[in-house]
C-alpha positions in Angstrom: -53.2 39.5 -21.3 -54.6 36.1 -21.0 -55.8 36.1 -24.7 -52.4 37.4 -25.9 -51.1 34.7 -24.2 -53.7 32.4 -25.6 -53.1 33.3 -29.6 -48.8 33.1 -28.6 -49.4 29.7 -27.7 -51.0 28.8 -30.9 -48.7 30.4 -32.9 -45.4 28.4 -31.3 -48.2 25.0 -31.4 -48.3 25.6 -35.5 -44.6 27.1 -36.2 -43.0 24.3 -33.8 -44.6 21.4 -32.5 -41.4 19.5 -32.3 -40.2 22.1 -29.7 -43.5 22.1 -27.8 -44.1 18.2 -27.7 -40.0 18.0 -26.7 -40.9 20.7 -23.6 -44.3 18.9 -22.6 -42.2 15.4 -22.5 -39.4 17.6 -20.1 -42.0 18.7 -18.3 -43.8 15.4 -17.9 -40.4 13.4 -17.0 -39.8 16.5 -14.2 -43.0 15.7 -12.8 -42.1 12.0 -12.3 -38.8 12.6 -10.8 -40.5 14.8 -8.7 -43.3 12.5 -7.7 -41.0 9.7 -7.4 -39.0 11.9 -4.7 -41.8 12.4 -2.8 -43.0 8.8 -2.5 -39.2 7.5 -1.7 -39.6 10.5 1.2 -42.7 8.9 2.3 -41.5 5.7 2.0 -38.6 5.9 4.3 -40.6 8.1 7.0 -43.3 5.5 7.0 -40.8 2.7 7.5 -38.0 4.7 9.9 -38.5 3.4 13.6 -40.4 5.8 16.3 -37.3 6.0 18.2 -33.6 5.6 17.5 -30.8 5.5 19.5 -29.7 9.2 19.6 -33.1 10.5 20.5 -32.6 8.6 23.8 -28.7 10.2 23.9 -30.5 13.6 23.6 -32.8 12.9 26.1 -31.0 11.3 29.3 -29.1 15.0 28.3 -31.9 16.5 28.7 -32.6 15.2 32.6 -29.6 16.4 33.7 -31.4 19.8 33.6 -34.2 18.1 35.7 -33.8 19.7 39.7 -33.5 16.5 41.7 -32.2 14.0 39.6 -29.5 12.3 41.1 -26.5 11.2 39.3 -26.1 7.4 38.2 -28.2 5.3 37.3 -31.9 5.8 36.2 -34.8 3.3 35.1 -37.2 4.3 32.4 -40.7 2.9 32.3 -41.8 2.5 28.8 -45.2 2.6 28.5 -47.0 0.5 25.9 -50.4 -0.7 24.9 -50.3 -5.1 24.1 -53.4 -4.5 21.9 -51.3 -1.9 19.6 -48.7 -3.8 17.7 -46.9 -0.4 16.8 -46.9 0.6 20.6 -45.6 -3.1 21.1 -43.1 -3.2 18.2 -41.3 0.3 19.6 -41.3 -0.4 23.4 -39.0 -3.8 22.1 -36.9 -1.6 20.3 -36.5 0.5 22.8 -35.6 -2.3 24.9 -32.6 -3.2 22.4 -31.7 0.8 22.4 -31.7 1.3 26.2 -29.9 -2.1 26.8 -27.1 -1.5 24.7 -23.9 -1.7 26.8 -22.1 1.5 25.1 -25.3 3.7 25.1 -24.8 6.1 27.7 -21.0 7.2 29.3 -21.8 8.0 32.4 -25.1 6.6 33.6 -26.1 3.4 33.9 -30.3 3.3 32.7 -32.3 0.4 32.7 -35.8 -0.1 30.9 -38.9 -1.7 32.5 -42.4 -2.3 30.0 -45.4 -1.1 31.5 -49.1 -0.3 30.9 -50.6 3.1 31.6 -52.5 1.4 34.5 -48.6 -0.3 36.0 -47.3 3.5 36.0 -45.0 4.2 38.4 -44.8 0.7 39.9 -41.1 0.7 39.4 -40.4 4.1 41.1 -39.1 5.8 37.9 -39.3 9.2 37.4 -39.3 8.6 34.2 -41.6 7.0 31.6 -41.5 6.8 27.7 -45.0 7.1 26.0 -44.8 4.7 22.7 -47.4 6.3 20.1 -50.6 5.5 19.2 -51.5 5.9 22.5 -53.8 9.3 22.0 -56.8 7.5 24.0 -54.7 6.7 26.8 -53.9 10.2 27.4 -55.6 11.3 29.9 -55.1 8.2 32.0 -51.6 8.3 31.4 -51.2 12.4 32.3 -52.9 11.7 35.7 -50.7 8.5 36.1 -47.3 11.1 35.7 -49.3 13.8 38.7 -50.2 11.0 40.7 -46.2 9.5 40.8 -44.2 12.5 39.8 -42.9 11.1 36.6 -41.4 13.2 33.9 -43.4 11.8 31.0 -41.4 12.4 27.2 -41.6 11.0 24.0 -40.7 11.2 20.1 -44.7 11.4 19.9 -45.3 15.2 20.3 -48.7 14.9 19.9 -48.2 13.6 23.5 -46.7 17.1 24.1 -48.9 19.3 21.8 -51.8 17.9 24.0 -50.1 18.5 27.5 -50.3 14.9 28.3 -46.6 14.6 28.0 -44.1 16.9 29.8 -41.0 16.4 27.1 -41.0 15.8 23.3 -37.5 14.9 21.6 -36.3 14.3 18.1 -33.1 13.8 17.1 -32.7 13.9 13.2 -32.6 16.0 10.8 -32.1 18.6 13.9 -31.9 18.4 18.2 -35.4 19.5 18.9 -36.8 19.6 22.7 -40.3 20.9 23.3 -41.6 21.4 26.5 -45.1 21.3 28.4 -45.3 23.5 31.1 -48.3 22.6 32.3 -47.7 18.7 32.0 -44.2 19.3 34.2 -46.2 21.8 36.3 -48.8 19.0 36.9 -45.8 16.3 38.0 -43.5 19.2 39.8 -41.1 18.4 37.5 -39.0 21.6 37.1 -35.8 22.5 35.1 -33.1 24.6 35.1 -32.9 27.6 33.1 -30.0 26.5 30.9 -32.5 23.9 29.6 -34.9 26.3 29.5 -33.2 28.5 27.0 -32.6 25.7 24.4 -35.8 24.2 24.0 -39.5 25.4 22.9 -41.9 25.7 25.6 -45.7 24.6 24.4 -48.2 26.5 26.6 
């Protein structure tokens, strides 16, 4: 079959090269729109920010399906590394996100910057992990037992390792994954309702 196909080919190269040069350029040009595509895609995901605005909305959400969180307000530690400008760069606009006045309807949440080491110096139950924080991990996953804090993030490498209790992601879909063993680990426990909407990641 390959042979057939081999002398075909020949045939419609000598009858008409017009019609085969015109299908190669086709092809060619598809190609580069294609390509092009692609690069725009990874363009925009390497310059989109860590965290928006409704990944946070989705989140506070979320810890309403925590047992023992009281209504009102709530402070969020963000945890950052200074020698990471990324990590840096996304606990600042976090700050900006959180500190927005119309951000949340019925809770008032403040934002503290900390280091792994300062976790759970403000009494938060909560603390954001900024990425590129993979060494930290381990530090900052005995940090959450040692204070009770429910750890989450947009990182869910943080979650995929068990380091983090909560991964969230807003865009193109509402996507909450869950570490048992990270909320185990901080007793952080949640209500079955939650736990029927999210993925749990053993």
């Amino acid at each position: 079959m390959i042979v057939f196909l081999s002398k075909i080919s020949k045939r419609m190269r000598a009858r008409f090269p017009a019609v085969i040069k015109k299908a190669a350029a086709i092809t060619f040009l598809g190609a580069v729109v294609v390509l092009s595509a692609q690069l725009a895609r990874a363009q925009t995901a390497v310059s989109s920010p860590y965290v928006t605005r409704k990944d946070i909305q989705v989140a506070v959400r979320a810890f309403s399906f925590v047992y023992g969180v009281p209504e009102g307000a709530i402070q969020i530690e963000v945890v950052y590394d200074p020698n990471i400008a990324a990590s840096v760069t996304e606990a600042r606009e976090l700050q900006g996100i959180i500190g927005a006045k119309d951000m949340f309807a019925k809770r008032q949440i403040t934002v503290k910057m900390v280091t792994v080491a300062q976790m759970g110096t403000a009494d938060s139950r909560f603390a954001y992990i900024t990425h590129g924080l993979v060494k930290e991990y381990p530090a900052l996953a005995a940090e959450a037992q040692n204070h009770k804090i429910l750890t989450f993030s947009t990182d869910f490498k943080c979650v995929d390792s068990q380091s983090c209790v909560m991964g969230v992601e807003s865009e193109p879909n509402v996507n909450i994954e869950i570490s048992r063993t990270a909320a185990a680990a901080s007793g952080i426990e949640f209500s079955q309702a939650l736990e029927l909407m999210v993925r749990e990641v053993e």
